[in-house]
N, C-alpha and C positions, 0 to 999 in steps of 0.2 A: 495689591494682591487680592486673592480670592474675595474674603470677608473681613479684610481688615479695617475697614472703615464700617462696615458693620460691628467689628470689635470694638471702635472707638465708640462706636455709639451706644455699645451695653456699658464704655465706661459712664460713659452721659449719664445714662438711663439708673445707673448701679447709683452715681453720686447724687443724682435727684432722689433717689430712693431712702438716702440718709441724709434728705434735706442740706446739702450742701448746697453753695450758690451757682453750682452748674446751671442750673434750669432757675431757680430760686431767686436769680438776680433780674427775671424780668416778670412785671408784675402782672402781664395778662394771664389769666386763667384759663389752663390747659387742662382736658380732659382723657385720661390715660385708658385704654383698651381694657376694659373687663369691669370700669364703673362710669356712672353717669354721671355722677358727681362731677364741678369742673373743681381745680386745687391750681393754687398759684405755686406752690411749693413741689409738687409731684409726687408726693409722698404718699405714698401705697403700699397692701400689704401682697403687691400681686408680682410671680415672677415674669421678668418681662427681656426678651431680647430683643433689638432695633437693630436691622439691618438698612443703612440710608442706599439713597442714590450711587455714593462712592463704589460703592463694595458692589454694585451691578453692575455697574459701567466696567469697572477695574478686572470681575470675571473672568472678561475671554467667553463668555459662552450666553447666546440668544434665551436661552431657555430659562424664565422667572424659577419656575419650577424647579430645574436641575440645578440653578443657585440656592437656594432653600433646604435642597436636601443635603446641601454640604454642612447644614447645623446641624448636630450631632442629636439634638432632639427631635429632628425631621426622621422620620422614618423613611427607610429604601425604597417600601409596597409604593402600592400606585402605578399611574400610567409616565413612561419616561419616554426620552428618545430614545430608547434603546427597547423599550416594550414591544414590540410588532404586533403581539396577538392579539394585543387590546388596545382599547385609551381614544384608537382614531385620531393619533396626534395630539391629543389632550397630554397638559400637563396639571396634575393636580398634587396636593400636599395633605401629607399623615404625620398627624402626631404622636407619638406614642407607639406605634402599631397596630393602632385600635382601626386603622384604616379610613379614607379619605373621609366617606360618611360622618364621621367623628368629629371633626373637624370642621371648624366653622369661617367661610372664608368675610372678609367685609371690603366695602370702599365706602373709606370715610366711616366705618361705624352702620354702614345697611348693608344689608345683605344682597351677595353676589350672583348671579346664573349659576341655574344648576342644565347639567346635558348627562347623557345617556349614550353611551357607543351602542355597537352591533351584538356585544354579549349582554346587555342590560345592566353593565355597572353604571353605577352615578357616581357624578361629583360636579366640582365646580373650576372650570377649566382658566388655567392660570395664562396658559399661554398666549390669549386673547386681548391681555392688555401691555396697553404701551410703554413699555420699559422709562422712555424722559420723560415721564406724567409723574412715575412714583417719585416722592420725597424721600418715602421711607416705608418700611417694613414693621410692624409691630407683630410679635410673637408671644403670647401668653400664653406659657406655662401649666397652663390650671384652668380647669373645668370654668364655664361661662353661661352655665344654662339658665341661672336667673337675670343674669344683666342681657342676652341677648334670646334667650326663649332655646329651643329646642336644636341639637346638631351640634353645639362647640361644648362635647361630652369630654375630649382630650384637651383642648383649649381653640384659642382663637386667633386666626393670623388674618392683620387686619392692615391692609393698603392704604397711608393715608397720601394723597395726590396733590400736586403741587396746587397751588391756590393763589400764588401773589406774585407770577412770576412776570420781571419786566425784560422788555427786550427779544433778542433774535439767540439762539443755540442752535446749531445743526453741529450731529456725531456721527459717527461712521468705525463700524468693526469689522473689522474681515479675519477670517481664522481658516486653516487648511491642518491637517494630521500629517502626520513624517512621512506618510504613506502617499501623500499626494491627495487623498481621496478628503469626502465628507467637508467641503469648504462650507463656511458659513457667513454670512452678513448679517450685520445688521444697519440700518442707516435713519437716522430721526432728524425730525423739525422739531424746535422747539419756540410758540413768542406767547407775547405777553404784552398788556397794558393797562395802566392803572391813570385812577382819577379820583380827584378827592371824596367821590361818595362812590366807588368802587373797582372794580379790575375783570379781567378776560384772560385765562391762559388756554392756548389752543397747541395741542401733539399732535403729530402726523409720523409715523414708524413703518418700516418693512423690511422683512428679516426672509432671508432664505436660508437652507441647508441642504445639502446634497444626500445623498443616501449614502453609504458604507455598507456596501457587500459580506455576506459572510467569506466565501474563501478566501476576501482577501489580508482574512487576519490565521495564523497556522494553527491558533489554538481551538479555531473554531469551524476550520475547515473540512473536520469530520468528525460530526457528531456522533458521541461515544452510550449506547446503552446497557443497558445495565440486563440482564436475565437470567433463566435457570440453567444453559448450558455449556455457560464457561464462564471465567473468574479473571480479570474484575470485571470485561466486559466482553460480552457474546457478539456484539455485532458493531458495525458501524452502520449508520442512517437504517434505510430502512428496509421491510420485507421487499416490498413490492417494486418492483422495478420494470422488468418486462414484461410481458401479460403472462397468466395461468388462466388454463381453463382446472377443471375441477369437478369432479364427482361429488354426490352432496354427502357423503359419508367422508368430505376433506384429501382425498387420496388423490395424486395429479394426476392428469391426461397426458398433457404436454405445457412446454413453456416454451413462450418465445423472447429474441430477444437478447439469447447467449448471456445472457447472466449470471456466467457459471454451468451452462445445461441443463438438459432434465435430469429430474430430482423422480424417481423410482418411488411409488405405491404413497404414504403419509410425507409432504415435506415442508418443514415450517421457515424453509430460508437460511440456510447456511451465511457464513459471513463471505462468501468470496459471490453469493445473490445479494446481496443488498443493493439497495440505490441509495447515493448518497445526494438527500436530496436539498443537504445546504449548497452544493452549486447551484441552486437557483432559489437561495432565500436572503435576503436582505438582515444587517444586522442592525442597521440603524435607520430607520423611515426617513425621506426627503421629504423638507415641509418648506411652504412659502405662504406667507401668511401680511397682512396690512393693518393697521388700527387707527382710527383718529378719538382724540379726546378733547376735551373741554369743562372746561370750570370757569363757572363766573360767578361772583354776587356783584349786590348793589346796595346801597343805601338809600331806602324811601323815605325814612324820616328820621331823626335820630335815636329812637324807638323799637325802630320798625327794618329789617333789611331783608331781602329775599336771596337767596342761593338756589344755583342750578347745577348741575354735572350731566354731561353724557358722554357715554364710550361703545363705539360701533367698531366690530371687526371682522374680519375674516381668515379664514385659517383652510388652508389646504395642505392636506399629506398624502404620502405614498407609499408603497414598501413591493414587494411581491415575497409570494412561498411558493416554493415547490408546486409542481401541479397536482389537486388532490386527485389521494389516490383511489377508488371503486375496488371496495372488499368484498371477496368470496362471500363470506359469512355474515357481516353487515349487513343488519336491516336496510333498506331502499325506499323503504314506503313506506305508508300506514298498514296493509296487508303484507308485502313482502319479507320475505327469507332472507332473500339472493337473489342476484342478477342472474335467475334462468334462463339456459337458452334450449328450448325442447328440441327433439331430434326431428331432423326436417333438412330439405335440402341443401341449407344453411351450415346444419348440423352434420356432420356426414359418420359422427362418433353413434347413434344408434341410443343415447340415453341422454338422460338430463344433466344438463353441466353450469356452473357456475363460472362467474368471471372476476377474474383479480387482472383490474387494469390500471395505470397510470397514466395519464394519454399525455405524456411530455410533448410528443410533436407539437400540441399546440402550444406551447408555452408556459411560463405562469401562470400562476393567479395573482395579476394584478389588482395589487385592491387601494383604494383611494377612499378619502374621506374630507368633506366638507364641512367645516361649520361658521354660521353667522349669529353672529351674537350683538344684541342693543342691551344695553342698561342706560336708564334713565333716572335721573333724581332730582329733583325741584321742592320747595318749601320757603317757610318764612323764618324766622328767627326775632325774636324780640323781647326787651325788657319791662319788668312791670315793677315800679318803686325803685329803680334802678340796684338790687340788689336779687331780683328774681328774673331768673332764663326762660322763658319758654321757645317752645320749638314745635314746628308740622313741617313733617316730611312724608313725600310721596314719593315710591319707585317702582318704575314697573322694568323688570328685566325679561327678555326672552331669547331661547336658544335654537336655531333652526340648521337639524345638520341634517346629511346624507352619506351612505357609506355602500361602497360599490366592488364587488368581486367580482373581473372577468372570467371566461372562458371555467367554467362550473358545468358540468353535462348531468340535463337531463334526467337520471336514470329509468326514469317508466318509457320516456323516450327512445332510450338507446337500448332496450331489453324491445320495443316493437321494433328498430331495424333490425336486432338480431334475432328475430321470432317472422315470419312469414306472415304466418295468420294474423299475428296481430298486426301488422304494417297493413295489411289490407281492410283491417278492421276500422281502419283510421283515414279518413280520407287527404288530409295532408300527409302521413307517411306516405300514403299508396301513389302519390302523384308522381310522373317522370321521374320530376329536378331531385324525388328523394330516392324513394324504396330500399325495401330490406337490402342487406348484404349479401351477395352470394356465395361465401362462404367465409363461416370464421376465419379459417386460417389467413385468405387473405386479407381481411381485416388488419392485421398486422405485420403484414408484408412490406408495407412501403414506407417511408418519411411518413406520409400524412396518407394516412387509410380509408381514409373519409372524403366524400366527395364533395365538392362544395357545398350543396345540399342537403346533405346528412349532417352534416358539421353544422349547418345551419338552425337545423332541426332541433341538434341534440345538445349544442352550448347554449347558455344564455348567460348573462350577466346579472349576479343577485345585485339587490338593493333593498336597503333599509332607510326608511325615511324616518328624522325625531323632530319633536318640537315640544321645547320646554316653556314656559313660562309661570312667574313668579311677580305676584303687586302684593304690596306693602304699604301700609300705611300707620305712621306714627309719631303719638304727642307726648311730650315731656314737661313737665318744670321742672327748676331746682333752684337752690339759692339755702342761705342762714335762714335757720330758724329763732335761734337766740344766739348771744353768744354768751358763751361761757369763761371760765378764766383760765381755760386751756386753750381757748380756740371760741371758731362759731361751730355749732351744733347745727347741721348740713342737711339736706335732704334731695331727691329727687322724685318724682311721683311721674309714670307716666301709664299709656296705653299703646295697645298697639294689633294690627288687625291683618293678616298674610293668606292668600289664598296662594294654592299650587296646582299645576295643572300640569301632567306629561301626557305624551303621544308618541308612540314608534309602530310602525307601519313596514313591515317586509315587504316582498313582493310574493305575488300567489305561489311562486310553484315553491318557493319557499316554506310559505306556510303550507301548503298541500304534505310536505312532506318527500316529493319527487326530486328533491335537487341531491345530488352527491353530498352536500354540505350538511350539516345540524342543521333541524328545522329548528325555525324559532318564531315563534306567535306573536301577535300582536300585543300593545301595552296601551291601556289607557285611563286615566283617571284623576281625578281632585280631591279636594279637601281643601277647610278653611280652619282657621283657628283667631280666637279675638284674647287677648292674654291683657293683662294689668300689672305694672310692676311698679317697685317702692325700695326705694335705699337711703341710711341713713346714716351721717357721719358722726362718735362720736368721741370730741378729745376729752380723756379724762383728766391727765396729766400733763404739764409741758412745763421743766426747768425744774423739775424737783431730784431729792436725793434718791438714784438710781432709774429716775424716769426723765430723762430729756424728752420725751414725749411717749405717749400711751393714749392709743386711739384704736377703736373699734369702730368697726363696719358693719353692718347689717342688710340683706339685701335680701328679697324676697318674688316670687312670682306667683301669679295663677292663670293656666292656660286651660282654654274651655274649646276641644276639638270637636269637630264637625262628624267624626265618625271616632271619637276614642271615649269622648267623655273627659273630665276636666281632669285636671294635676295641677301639683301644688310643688312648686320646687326653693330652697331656702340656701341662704351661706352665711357665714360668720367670717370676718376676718379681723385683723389684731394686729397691730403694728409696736411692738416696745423698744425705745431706745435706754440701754440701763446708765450710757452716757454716750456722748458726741461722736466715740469711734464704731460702735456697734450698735445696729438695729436687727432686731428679731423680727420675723414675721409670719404668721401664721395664718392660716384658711383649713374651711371646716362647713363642705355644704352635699347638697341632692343635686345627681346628675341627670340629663332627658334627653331623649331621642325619640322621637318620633317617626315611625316606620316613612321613607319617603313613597315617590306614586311607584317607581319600579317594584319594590318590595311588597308594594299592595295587590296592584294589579298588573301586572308582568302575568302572560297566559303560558307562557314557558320557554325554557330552549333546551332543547335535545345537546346532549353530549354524550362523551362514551367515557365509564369512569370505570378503575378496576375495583372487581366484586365476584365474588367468590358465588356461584348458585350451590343451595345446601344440597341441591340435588344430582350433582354431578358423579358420578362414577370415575375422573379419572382426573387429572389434572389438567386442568382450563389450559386448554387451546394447543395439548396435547396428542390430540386425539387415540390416544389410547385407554379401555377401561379397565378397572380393577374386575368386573362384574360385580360390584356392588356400592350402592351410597358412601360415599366418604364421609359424610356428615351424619354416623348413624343417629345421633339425635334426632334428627328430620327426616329419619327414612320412613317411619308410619306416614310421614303426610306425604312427601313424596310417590309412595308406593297408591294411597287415596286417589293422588293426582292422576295416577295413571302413569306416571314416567316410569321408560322402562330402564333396565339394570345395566342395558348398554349405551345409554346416554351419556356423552363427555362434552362439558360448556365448551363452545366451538372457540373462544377465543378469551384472554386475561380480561377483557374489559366489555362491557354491558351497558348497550343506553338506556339513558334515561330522558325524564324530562325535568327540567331545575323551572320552579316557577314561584311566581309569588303566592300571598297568602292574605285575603282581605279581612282574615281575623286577628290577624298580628296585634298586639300592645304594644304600647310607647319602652322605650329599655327606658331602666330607672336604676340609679345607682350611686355609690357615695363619691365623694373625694376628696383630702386632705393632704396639704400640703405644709412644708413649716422648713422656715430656712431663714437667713443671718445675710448680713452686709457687712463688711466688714473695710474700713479705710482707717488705719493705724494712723493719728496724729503725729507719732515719733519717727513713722516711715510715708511720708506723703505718697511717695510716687505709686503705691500699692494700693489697689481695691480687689476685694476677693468677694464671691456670692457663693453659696453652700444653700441648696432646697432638697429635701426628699420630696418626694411625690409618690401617692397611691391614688391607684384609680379600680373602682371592684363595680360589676355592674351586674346585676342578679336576674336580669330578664332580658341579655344580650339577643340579638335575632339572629340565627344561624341558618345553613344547613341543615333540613334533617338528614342523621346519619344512615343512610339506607343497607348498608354490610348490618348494622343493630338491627334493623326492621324486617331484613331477610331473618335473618337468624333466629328472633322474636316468630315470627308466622309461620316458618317451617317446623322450629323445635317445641316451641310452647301453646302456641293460640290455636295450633292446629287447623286443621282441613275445613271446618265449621266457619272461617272469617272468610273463606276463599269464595263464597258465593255473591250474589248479587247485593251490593249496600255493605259488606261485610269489612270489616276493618283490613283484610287482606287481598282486597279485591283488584286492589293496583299492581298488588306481584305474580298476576295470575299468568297462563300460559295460554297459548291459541289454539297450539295441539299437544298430544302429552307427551311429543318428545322433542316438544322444541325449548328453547330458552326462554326466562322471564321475559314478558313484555309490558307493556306498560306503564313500566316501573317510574314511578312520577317523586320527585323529592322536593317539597316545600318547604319555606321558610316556616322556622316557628319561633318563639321564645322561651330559651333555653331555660330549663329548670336551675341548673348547677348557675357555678359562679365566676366568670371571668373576671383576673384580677390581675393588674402590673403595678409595677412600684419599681420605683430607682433613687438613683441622686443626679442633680449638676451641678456641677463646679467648674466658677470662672476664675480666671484672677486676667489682672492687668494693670502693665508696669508704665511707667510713662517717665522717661529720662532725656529732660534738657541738657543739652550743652553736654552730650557726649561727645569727647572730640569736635567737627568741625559742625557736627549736626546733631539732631535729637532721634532718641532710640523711644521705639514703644513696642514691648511685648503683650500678648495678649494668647490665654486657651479658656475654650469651651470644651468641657466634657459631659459625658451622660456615660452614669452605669446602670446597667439594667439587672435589678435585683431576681423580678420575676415576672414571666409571661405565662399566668397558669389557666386554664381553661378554654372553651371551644372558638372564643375568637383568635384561639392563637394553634398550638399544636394538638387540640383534643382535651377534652375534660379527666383531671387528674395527670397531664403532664405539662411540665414545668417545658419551656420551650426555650430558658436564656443558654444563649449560646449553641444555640442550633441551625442547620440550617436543612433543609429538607425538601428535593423536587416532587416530592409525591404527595404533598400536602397544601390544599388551598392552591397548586399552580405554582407553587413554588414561596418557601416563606423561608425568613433570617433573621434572627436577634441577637447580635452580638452584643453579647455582657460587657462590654466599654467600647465607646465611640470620644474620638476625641479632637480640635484642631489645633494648630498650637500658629499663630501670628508673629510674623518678627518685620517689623518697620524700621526706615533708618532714610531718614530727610537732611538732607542738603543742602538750603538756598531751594532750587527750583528743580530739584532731581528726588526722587522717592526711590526704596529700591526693595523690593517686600520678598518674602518667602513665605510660604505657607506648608506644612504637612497636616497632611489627614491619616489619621490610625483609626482602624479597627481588629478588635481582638480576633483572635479563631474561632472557628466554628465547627462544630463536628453533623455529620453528615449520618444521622439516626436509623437510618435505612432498614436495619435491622431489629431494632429493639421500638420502632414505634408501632401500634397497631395502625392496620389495616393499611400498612404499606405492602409490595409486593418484590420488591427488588432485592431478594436473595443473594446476588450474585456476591453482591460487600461483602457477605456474610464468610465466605471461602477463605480468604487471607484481607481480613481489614486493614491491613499495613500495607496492600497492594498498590505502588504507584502514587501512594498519597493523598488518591484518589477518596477516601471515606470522610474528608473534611476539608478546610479550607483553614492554611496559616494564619499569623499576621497578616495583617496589611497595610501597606504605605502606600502612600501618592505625595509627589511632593511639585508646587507650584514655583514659579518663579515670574517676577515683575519688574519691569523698568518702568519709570516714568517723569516725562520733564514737563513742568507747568511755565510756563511763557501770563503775561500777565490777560491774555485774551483768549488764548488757546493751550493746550496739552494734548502731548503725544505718548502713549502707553504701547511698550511691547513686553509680550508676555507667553513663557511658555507655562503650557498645563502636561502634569506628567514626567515630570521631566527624565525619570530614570525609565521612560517605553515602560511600567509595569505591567507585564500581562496580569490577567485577572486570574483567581485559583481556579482550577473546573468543579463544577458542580454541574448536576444531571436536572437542569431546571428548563424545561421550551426549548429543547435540543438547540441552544446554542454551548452546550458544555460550561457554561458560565448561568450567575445570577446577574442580568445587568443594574437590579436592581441595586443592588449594593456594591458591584466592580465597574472601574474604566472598563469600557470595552474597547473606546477608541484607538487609546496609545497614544503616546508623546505628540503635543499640537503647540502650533503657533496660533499667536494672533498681535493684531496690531489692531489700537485704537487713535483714534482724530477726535476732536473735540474744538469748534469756537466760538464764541459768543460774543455777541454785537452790541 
């Protein structure tokens, strides 16, 4: 099943925890994720879940990533198979909610590639490494920023890679949905060979998946919106369908196209005009992607041995959307209003007109994404007095991708063929193969209106080029210090020294500003940091009354940045057994994060977000005014400005530009943990784990909120900041009666204080000799107590159990996440079940600031539509193991659950946190030689 041999491995992980002889019966010294220390015993005060080899293989699904987020401590965010508008086929992992950034990923204990898609998020992309390389999965629970330096703020998921493998393995998965559609592969090499002074294991993997169409699922075949003039929802897809021309005061000309007809004097698209533009949007991206790996060491003297790793891949995706659409009212440029077309014999209308076009003839927008990714790792390892470890390791990782949108037009382009004067002003317009249009109307006359020339002229294909890289280098000791009559009194001391360096590169007309799409600027920059770190193990007690053991941890850092200046980050940890069946455990440190390169110098990206101008007269994108300010608080500056009293914001939403901020600070924040083990001597078969967890981080880097910053300049700071250098110089206008421009939103570090806290609770049964075979049950849950502050739904509101498209792109925090495992072994047949729960969620629309989607607000009990139920998913697993080979068939899904609708990236669903696929098969091979 799913993760049930991941479950067997948290029982592993649970019983080394309270030093039982799980782990404890072999005497070499193992080193647990989130200390440096090695322990022959396993004994820690850190929560930890291990998901192995079994439990990916046994999935049914290609994606590291979308196996990971089936732990109930993995958060939904992030980029997924089912994400289209981000990610570039990256698959990355969030702990907590606190978002991928947060989250620290490893191989082996060093740090991973970081990449960057087309909107400038970062992370660290999972999906690039080779599924039969991993052994196992390590998952820490709890803040890591003194044992591994800055980023693992929520905890650490750390890849440990097979190492001593002998022989030949090749696997093979194939999976297809009920639907016929979205089939996937995966197929691996695996060998291996060893020698008495050391070993070779070498992966070879390639995993394809096909796309999944939006209509071909019905709940998502017409995206449902939400607005002000009907309940629950006003429209399906979208405004723009056939073209508008347009008067600049918004009143139509004509429309072509039969979209329902012309629409008479002001018309904002009735529902029988829409386009419904998921017939040509994708719901889940095709990827095909390759990786090879390797791991070797050697023994040079018996002193002395060297280790290497490398993992090179490649990753290609696909998806398409809708063709975009060219707004009336939409800025086009750095200067531009609208797509003008002055009167001329082009124009035969006798005034200025604007153009609302979708140019479906040509197709999509196909858009593709590449990345290539090297990590490299080599060092020595060696002992001194045979009871001290030292260690030097080097790595250098780096990420090179590319991401491409077809058929994107022009716009400064396509405003000169529909402008005369200017087509001649331009000596490639003015040539033969191109020239103006001769007249609008025909323009829109035929299939494809464009002549091959013009078409040539006015598409291009964007492109974004990144390239991350990331060297590391660092030394360690450790070993007894004395020992004591608890134990040995343990230490590690090491250094360690990380430069970062990113790069993304658009293409010009991109950054010019002229493309139909979000302009988005170039990124580029570094930093180094050289950090010191110290841990130190100490047992007070072992075998006395009420203390079968009583040990603290202590662990410390200082990191000295290149552009921050130094930090100091500390933890406490504490392990009490009060006897043999129960061990307590407890953590107590300083969290760090360190702004990465996007966050720093990221030059911007245009987007269009909804925002209210104080200085509107009527309501956004109505065009009707009241004749007067609606915002009387801001009408004295308004009135300053010049706006006049029949001004109404042409449309709900306002670009901007999101960029980074090179004064940003490191976020700095607490975290404490403290939770029990629990294995009943009078009931063997049972292990239980109980941790709370809080995480508060007082200088998180957000958004700034720009609806506050309007509001702040219009009504309080007044007309006086609006000049040159002036605090309010970015929400200025161009003329005084056109809309803000400018309007730029940088990262800062938030004043207030984001803070989450939960609990998890495992338990796991383990029953021999039930009937003709052995039963093992196993659940993992997470309750989420609170998600309060700006990394989550806004400062001052509590966000568990929410779920909200109008915020961050869409966010969800369901107050219980839960999996529940049911095994049941045979001789050489397995037969697994798994369900996944998540609680309800309510859909805030109305009650959270600076949303806009009123329409909930009518009949909240409309359709069901204001929230999202229960939910179940429920797996099922066959599996026969032969003594050289195993065959796994397996459905995911199994009752087809559709996903609840939420109003999140018009697919009527979150895919973050719902199936989107529906009921699938797969079948696994496996042999070994």
């Amino acid at each position: 099943m799913s993760l049930l041999r991941g479950a067997s491995a948290i029982v592993a992980a649970a019983a080394a925890m309270t030093g039982s002889p799980a782990l404890a019966q072999d005497d070499e010294a193992i080193v647990v994720t989130g200390s440096r220390i090695a322990r022959t015993d396993a004994n820690s005060a850190l929560p930890l879940t291990v998901v192995d080899s079994e439990a990916i293989a046994d999935a049914g699904i290609i994606g590291i990533g979308e196996i990971l987020r089936q732990d109930p401590a993995v958060s939904g965010g992030g980029f997924g198979q089912s994400n289209i508008l981000s990610g570039g086929g990256a698959q990355v992992v969030d702990l907590r909610n606190l978002g991928s950034n947060r989250t620290l990923v490893l191989i082996d204990g060093q740090r991973y590639s970081l990449f960057t898609d087309s909107l400038q998020n970062e992370g660290q992309d999972l999906g690039l490494l080779p599924a039969s390389m991993i052994e196992r999965v390590e998952i820490l629970r709890d803040g890591a920023s003194t044992a591994y330096g800055a980023d693992a703020v929520a905890g650490v998921v750390n890849f440990i890679m097979r190492d001593n493998f002998q022989g030949f393995d090749v696997s093979g998965l194939y999976g297809i949905s009920d639907r016929g559609d979205g089939e996937q592969m995966r197929i691996s090499f695996l060998a291996g060979a060893a020698s008495d002074r050391g070993n070779v294991t070498v992966a070879l993997e390639y995993v394809n998946r096909d796309t999944i169409e939006q209509p071909s699922r019905d709940w998502a075949a017409n995206p449902l919106g939400a607005g002000a003039n009907a309940a629950p929802f006003a429209s399906i897809g979208s405004a723009i369908g056939g073209p508008q021309l347009r008067r600049p005061n918004n009143t139509l000309v004509e429309a072509f196209g039969n979209f329902g007809g012309v629409c008479p004097g002001a018309c904002g698209g009735t529902a029988t005009q829409r386009y419904n533009y998921a017939n040509n949007q994708d719901l889940v991206q095709a990827l095909e992607g390759y990786s090879i790996a390797l791991n070797a060491d050697y023994e040079i003297t018996n002193n002395l041995d060297w280790h290497g790793s490398a993992i090179y891949g490649q990753r290609f995706s696909a998806y398409s959307l809708a063709a975009n659409p060219i707004q009336a009212n939409a800025p086009t440029g750095p200067y531009l209003s609208g797509l003008i077309i002055r009167p001329s014999a082009s124009n035969p209308y006798g005034e200025n007109l604007s153009l609302t076009w979708r140019p479906v003839a040509y197709g999509e927008r196909d858009q593709t994404a590449q990345a290539g990714q090297l990590w490299v790792s080599t060092g020595l390892t060696g002992t001194i007095a045979e009871n001290y470890t030292w260690d030097f390791t080097a790595t250098h990782s780096e990420v090179n991708g590319n991401q491409q949108t077809e058929v994107l037009p022009n716009v400064v382009r396509l405003a000169r063929i529909l402008n005369p004067a200017d087509c001649l002003a331009d000596p490639v317009c003015a040539s033969p193969s191109i020239g103006a249009v001769a007249n609008i109307r025909n323009l829109f006359s035929g299939a494809t209106p464009l002549t091959q020339g013009q078409y040539n002229y006015v598409f291009y294909t964007q492109s974004t080029n990144t390239r991350f890289i990331t060297d590391n280098i660092q030394a360690s000791i450790s070993g007894p210090i004395l020992t004591l009559p608890a134990g040995d009194l343990a230490f590690a001391l090491g250094a360690e020294y990380r430069e970062e360096y990113g790069k993304a590169t658009p293409d010009s007309v991109t950054t010019s500003g002229e493309s139909v799409s979000n302009a988005t600027f170039p990124t580029e920059g570094s930093y180094d940091v050289l950090e010191f770190f110290a841990e130190v193990d100490i047992p007070l007690l072992r075998g006395a009354p009420l203390a079968e053991e009583l040990t603290v941890n202590l662990q410390g850092r200082h990191s000295d940045f290149s552009n921050f200046g130094s930090a100091e980050t500390w933890k406490v940890g504490l392990v009490w057994a009060p006897f043999a069946d129960l061990r307590i455990r407890a953590n107590m440190g300083t969290s760090f994060r360190a702004p990465n390169v996007t966050e720093l110098y990221s030059l911007g990206t245009q987007s269009f977000v909804g925002l209210t101008d104080p200085c509107t007269t009527g309501a956004p994108g109505s065009g009707v005014s009241t004749g007067a300010y609606l915002d009387t608080a801001a009408a004295a500056t308004c009135a300053g400005l010049g706006v006049p009293l029949n001004y109404v914001q042409p449309a709900a939403q306002l670009r901007i530009l999101a960029g980074g901020n090179q004064n940003l600070q490191p976020e700095e924040g607490e975290t404490y943990t403290i939770g029990m083990v629990y294995q009943p001597s009078f009931f063997t078969p049972l292990t239980m784990t109980l941790d709370y967890w809080h995480i508060e981080l007082d200088s998180a880097i957000i958004g700034q909120g720009l609806q506050v910053f309007l509001n702040n300049c219009y009504r309080t700071i007044g007309i006086g900041a609006f000049g040159p250098g002036g605090l309010c110089e970015r929400l200025g206008r161009r003329t005084a009666g056109g809309v803000p421009t400018d309007l730029s939103s940088i990262l800062i570090n938030s004043t207030g204080v984001s803070e989450t806290s939960g609990v998890d609770f495992t338990f796991t049964l383990n029953f021999d000799n039930v009937g003709p075979g052995d039963l093992r049950i196993g659940s993992r849950s997470t309750w989420l107590e609170n998600a309060n502050g700006g990394l989550f739904l806004g400062a001052g509101f509590d966000g568990t159990g929410y779920l909200d498209g109008n915020i961050n792109g869409g966010s969800g925090f369901p107050e219980w996440r839960s999996v529940l495992d049911i095994d049941y072994e045979v001789g050489p047949w397995a037969f697994s079940w798994q369900t996944r729960f998540q609680s309800s969620l309510y859909d805030p629309n109305c009650a959270t600031p600076g949303t806009t989607a009123t329409a909930f607000c009518t009949n909240p009990n409309a359709l069901g539509y204001n929230g999202a139920p229960d939910y179940y998913l429920h797996d099922a697993r066959i599996r026969f193991s032969g003594d050289t080979y195993s065959l796994t068939f397996g459905v995911n899904n199994v009752a087809d659950e559709d996903p609840p609708y939420a109003i999140v990236t018009g697919t009527n669903t979150y895919p973050a946190l719902f199936d989107v696929v529906g009921r699938s098969y797969f079948i696994g091979v496996n042999a070994r030689f």
